[in-house]
N, C-alpha and C positions, 0 to 999 in steps of 0.2 A: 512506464513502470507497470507492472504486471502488478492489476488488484489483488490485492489481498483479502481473503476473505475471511474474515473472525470473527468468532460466536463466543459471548461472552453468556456463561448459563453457571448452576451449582452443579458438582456432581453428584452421583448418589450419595443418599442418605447413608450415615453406616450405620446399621441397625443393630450388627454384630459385635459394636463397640458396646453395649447394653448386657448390663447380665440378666438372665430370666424373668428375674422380681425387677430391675428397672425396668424390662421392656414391659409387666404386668402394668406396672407404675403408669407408663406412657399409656398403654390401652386406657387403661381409667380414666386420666385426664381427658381424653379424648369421648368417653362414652356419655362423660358428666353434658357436654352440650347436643348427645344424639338425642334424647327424649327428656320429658320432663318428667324427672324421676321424684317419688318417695323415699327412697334411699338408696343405699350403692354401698355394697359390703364386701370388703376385699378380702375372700376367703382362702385363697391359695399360700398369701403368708403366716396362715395361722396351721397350716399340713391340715389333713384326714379333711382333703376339700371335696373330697364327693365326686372328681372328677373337671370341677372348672375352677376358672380362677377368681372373677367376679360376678357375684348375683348382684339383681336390680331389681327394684321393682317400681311400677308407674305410675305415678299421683292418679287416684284410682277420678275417673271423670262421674262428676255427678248426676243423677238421674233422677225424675220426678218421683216422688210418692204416692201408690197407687192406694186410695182409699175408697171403702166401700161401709155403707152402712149399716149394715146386715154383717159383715166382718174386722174381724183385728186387722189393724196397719200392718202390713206386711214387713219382715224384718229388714231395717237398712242393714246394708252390707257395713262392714267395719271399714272406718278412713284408714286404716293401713293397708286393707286391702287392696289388690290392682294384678296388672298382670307381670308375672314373672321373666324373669331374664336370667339366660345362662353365658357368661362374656370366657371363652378359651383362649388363654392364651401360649401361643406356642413360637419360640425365639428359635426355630430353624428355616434356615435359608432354601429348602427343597422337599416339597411335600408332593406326593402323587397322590393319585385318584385312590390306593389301596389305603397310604396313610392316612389321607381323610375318613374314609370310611372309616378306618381303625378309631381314629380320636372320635368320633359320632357317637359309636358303638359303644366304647366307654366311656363317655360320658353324659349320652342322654339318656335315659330310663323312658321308653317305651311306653311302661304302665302309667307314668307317671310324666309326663314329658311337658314342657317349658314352654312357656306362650311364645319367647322370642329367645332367636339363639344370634351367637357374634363367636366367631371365628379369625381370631387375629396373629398372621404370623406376616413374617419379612419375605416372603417367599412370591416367586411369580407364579402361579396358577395357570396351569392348562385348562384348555376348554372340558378336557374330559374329567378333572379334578372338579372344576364348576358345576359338571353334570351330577357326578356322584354328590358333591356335597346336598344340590337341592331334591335328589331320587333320596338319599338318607334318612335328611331330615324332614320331608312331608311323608315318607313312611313311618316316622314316629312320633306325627302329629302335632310336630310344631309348625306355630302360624308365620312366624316372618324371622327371618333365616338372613344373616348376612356374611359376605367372605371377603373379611380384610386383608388382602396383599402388601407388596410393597407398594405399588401404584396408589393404592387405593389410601395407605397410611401417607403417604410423600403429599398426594394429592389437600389431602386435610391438613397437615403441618402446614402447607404451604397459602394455606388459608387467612387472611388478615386477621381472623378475630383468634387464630391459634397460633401466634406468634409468637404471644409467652411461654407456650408451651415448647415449639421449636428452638426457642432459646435457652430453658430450663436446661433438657435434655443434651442440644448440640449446640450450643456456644453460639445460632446461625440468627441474627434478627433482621427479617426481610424488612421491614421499619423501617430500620437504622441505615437498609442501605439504600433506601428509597431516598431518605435523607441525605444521605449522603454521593447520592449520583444527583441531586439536585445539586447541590453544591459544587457538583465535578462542573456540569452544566455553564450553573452562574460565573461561574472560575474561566470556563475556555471560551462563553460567552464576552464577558469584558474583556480576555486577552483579544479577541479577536475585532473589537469595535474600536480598542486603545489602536491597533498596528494601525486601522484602517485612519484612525485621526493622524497618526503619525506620518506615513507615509501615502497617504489620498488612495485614491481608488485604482489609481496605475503606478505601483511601486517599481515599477522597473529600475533599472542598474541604481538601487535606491542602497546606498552602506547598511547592513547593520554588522553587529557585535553580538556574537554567540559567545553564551560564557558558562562551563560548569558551575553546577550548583553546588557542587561539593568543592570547590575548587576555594581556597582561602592564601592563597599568593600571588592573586593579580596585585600587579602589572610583573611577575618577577621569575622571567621565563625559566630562568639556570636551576630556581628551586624543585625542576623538572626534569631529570638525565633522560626524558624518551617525550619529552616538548616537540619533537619534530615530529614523531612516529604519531603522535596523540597530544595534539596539543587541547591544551583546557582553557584556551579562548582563541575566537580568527573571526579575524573580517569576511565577509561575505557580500555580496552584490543579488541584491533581491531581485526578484524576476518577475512574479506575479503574487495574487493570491489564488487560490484554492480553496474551493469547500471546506477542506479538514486542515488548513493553516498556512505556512506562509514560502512558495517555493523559492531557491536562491539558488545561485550559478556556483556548481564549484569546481568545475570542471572544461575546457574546450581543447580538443587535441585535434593534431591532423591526423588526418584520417582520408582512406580512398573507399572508392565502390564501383561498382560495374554492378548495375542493374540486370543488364542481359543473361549474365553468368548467375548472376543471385549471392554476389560473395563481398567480403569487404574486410579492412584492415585499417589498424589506426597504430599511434606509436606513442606510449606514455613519458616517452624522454621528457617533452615540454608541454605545462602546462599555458596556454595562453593566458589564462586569467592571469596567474601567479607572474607570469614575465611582464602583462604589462603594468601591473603594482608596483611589482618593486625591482627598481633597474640593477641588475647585478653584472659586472665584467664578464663573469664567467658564465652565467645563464643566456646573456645576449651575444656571445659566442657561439652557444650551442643550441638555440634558437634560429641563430642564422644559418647553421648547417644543417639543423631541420626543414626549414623555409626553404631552403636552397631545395632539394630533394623534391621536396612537397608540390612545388613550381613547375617544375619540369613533368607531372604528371599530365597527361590528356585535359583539357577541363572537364571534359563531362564525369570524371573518376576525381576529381579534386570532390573533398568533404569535410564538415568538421564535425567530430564528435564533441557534444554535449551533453553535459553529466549535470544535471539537474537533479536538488535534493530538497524531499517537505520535511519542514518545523510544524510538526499539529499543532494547534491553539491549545490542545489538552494537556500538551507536556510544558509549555511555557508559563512557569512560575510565578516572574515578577520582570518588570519591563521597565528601566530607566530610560525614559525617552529623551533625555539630555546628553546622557554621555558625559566624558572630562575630556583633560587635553591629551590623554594618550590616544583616544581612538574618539570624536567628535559627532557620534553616531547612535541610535539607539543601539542600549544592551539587553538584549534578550538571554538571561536567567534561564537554563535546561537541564536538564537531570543526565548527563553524557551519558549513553551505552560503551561498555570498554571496549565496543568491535565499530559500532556503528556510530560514533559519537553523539550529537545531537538529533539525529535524522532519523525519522520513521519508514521513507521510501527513498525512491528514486524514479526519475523519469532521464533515459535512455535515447538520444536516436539521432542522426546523421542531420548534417543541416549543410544544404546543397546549395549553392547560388545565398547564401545568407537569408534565406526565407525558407525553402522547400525542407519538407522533412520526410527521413524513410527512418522506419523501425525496423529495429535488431533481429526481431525474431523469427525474421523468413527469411535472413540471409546467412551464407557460412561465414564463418571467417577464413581468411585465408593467409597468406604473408607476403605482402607487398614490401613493408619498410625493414632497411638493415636494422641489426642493435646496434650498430655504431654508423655514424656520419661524420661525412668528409667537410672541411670548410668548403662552401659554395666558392667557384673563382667563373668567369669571362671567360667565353673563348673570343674569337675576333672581335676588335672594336673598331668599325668602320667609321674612319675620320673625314673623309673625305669623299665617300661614297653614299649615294642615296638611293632612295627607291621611291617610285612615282606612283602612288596610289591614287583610285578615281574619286572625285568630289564625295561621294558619300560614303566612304568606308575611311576617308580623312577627318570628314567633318563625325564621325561617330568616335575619332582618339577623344571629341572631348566630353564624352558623355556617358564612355566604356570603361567604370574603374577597373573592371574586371579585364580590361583589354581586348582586343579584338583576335577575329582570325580573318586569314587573306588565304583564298584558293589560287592557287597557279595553273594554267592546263597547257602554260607554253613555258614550263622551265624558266622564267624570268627570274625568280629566287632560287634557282639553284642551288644557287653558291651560300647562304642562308645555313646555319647548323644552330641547332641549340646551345643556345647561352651567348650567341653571338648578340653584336648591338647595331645598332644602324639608326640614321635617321629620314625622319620622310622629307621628300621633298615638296615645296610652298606649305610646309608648319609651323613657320618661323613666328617668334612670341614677339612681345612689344621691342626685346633686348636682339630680335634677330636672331634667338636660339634656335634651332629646330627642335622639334619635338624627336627626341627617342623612344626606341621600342626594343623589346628583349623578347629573342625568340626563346617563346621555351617549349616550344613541341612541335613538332612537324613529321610528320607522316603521310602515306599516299594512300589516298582512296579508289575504289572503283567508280566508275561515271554511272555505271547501274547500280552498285551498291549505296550511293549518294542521291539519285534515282527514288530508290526504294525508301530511304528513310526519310527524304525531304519533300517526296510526292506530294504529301496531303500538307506540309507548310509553305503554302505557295511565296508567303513573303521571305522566307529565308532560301529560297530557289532562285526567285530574283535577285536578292540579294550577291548569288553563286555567281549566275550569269550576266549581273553587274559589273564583276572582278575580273571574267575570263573574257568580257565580248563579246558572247557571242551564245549562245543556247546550249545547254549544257548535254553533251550526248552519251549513251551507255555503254563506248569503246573510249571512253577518255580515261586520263590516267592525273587525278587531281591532287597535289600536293598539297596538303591541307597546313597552315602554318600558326600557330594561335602566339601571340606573342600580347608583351604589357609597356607599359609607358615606363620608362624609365631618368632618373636624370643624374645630374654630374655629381651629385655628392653622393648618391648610392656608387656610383660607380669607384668614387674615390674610395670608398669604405667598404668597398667590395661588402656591398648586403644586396641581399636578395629585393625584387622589386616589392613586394608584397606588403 
């Protein structure tokens, strides 16, 4: 499965959802924790503001008493006094370097000009906006200057101790969601410790029961006309765990590959899972004429694809680890997607020799399997004819589910075609059966091209010139035969070996 990558964040602030005086509103609430003020007077709702919107001024800081005795006490300054504050506020989204200067110009007075200024709009600020605002305002002799953006306002909302404020204004309380991803947490924490009591540490082809959480007619499939298409509960066959939750099989089809070419094909006719659950007349008809098909492929191009789907621990609701007597399994409780039912991913990829695995994504697809299949049939059944293979390529029928293959370099199998039967001779079982074998692939190699490929497996080159006698050379012309164990009740039922 191709990670997915998700960034869960807020988006921007809408600052433009605010009308002027609410955005004034918002500056002030924010200014009350910038300095430790004497008072804060919101001038701009009362009009003929002078130019700004909120003055301030600063709990004026205490200083000694200078006393001489030869003179009067010097006069203490007045406790309202302190230094002044000019707060503008302006609810446009695009301010340059000129309209900065402009809003400056009218509203700071020169002659008269303000210990501290604040500059508050939604806007992002250029570097050369930033230049002009601080050349402005230390040409009109104010000491300490600041220019609220959007960044710069987002960055404060999103401040813990102005959280009241962020949620006044936009409905948004980082608090609550703190709170509340703690809980998401505790929630797919315990789904995740309950499966592992449930099903051990290796849940493999372990049942469960996936069931919609919206879904209120279990067990009563008909109460659904599109229960096939989307069904809102199914068995499944667990597979492992996972970091983020609980993988399960829901998928194997036949499928081919050629590595060399980089290409591959599978056939959605039959699901293997699904035929071997539940035995139907009609499915295991058409199962066997997939099988049939499928057999007769090379082995090294035999594959099965595997459709592997995760349950996150996050989406899993509520978990009956009992079950009833319709399905005697845990039920895992999910919130179905209409397209993707229960599942958050998927992992994808060919499974070779029932172990090896190749992924999807560097190979083409191509088309090897028809849309329709033929019932598999027999060609020759040889009754009374045998064939003589060497002590160790006899003694490996019984330890080859996969079946063996036999090289020829003297035509001895010849006569041999796919789907033909035959048995070997000295394999007779306790009852004096011979063991059967079903050829399903035979082709001719080159002695060089077999050469080449089996050069560096020196055991399976033995193996070759085991079969043939004699050392294998690179003008030979080798019939390569790969064939499977078969026996008399497949053959009476005409099914595939497999």
């Amino acid at each position: 499965m191709t990670k997915a990558n998700i960034t869960r964040t807020l988006g921007p602030i809408h600052f433009e959802d605010l009308d002027p005086h609410r955005f004034e509103d918002l500056t002030r609430q924010l200014v009350y924790d910038f300095r430790q003020w004497q008072t804060i007077e919101s001038t701009g709702r009362g009009g003929a503001d002078d130019g700004f919107d909120v003055r301030a001024y600063e709990v004026l800081q205490a200083s000694a008493t200078i006393e001489d005795d030869e003179s009067e006490e010097k006069d203490a300054p007045h406790p309202m006094d302190g230094n002044l504050w000019m707060i503008q506020c302006k609810r446009e989204k695009v301010l340059g370097p000129k309209r900065v200067e402009d809003i400056i110009k009218d509203g700071v007075n020169p002659d008269v000009p303000p210990y501290g200024y604040i500059l508050a709009a939604p806007a992002n600020f250029s570097k050369a906006a930033h230049d002009k605002f601080r050349e402005a305002l230390r040409s009109r002799g104010v000491m300490e200057f600041y220019l609220w953006g959007a960044g710069e306002l987002e960055d404060m909302l999103y401040q813990p101790k102005n959280d009241h404020i962020l949620f006044a204004f936009f409905g948004v309380s980082l608090t609550s969601r703190r709170r509340s991803k703690t809980t998401e947490i505790r929630a797919t924490v315990n789904a995740k410790n309950k499966l592992l009591r449930i099903l051990g540490d290796d849940p493999n082809n372990q049942p469960v029961l996936l069931r919609d959480l919206k879904d209120a007619s279990y067990p009563y499939k008909d109460d659904y006309k599109d229960f096939d298409k989307r069904p809102r509960w199914k068995e499944y066959s667990s597979v492992e765990f996972h970091p983020l939750g609980l993988i399960v099989s829901v998928g194997r089809y036949y499928a081919y590959i050629d590595k060399t070419k980089g290409v591959w094909d599978f056939t959605e006719a039959v699901n293997a899972i699904h035929a071997q659950w539940r035995r139907d007349v009609e499915r295991d008809k058409l199962e066997n004429s997939v099988k049939g098909f499928w057999e007769l492929l090379p082995r090294a191009n035999k594959a099965m694809l595997v459709d592997n789907r995760i349950i996150r621990f996050d989406s899993i609701v509520f978990i009956d680890d009992k079950g009833d007597n319709q399905f005697k399994c845990p039920h895992l409780f999910v919130d179905f997607h209409s397209e993707r039912g229960p599942f958050s991913g998927s992992f994808e990829y060919l499974e070779i020799n029932q172990h090896h695995e190749e992924y999807l994504d560097k190979l083409e697809r191509t088309t090897i399997f028809p849309k329709t299949f033929q019932q598999p049939s027999f060609g020759t059944i040889y009754k009374d004819k045998f064939i003589i293979l060497d002590d160790k390529t006899r003694s490996n029928l019984k330890y080859r589910p996969d079946g063996i293959t036999l090289y020829d370099a003297d035509k001895k199998f010849a006569f041999l075609k796919p789907t033909d039967v035959i048995g070997i001779e000295k394999s007779e079982d306790n009852d004096g059966k011979k063991t059967l074998i079903k050829i399903c692939n035979k082709r001719m190699v080159a002695g060089k091209e077999m050469l080449d490929l089996y050069n560096e497996n020196l055991l399976l080159k033995q193996q070759i010139e085991d079969q043939i006698a004699r050392e294998l050379n690179p003008d030979d012309k080798i019939d390569v035969i790969e064939a499977l164990v078969i026996y008399d009740w497949q053959i009476e039922q005409n099914r595939p070996v497999i």
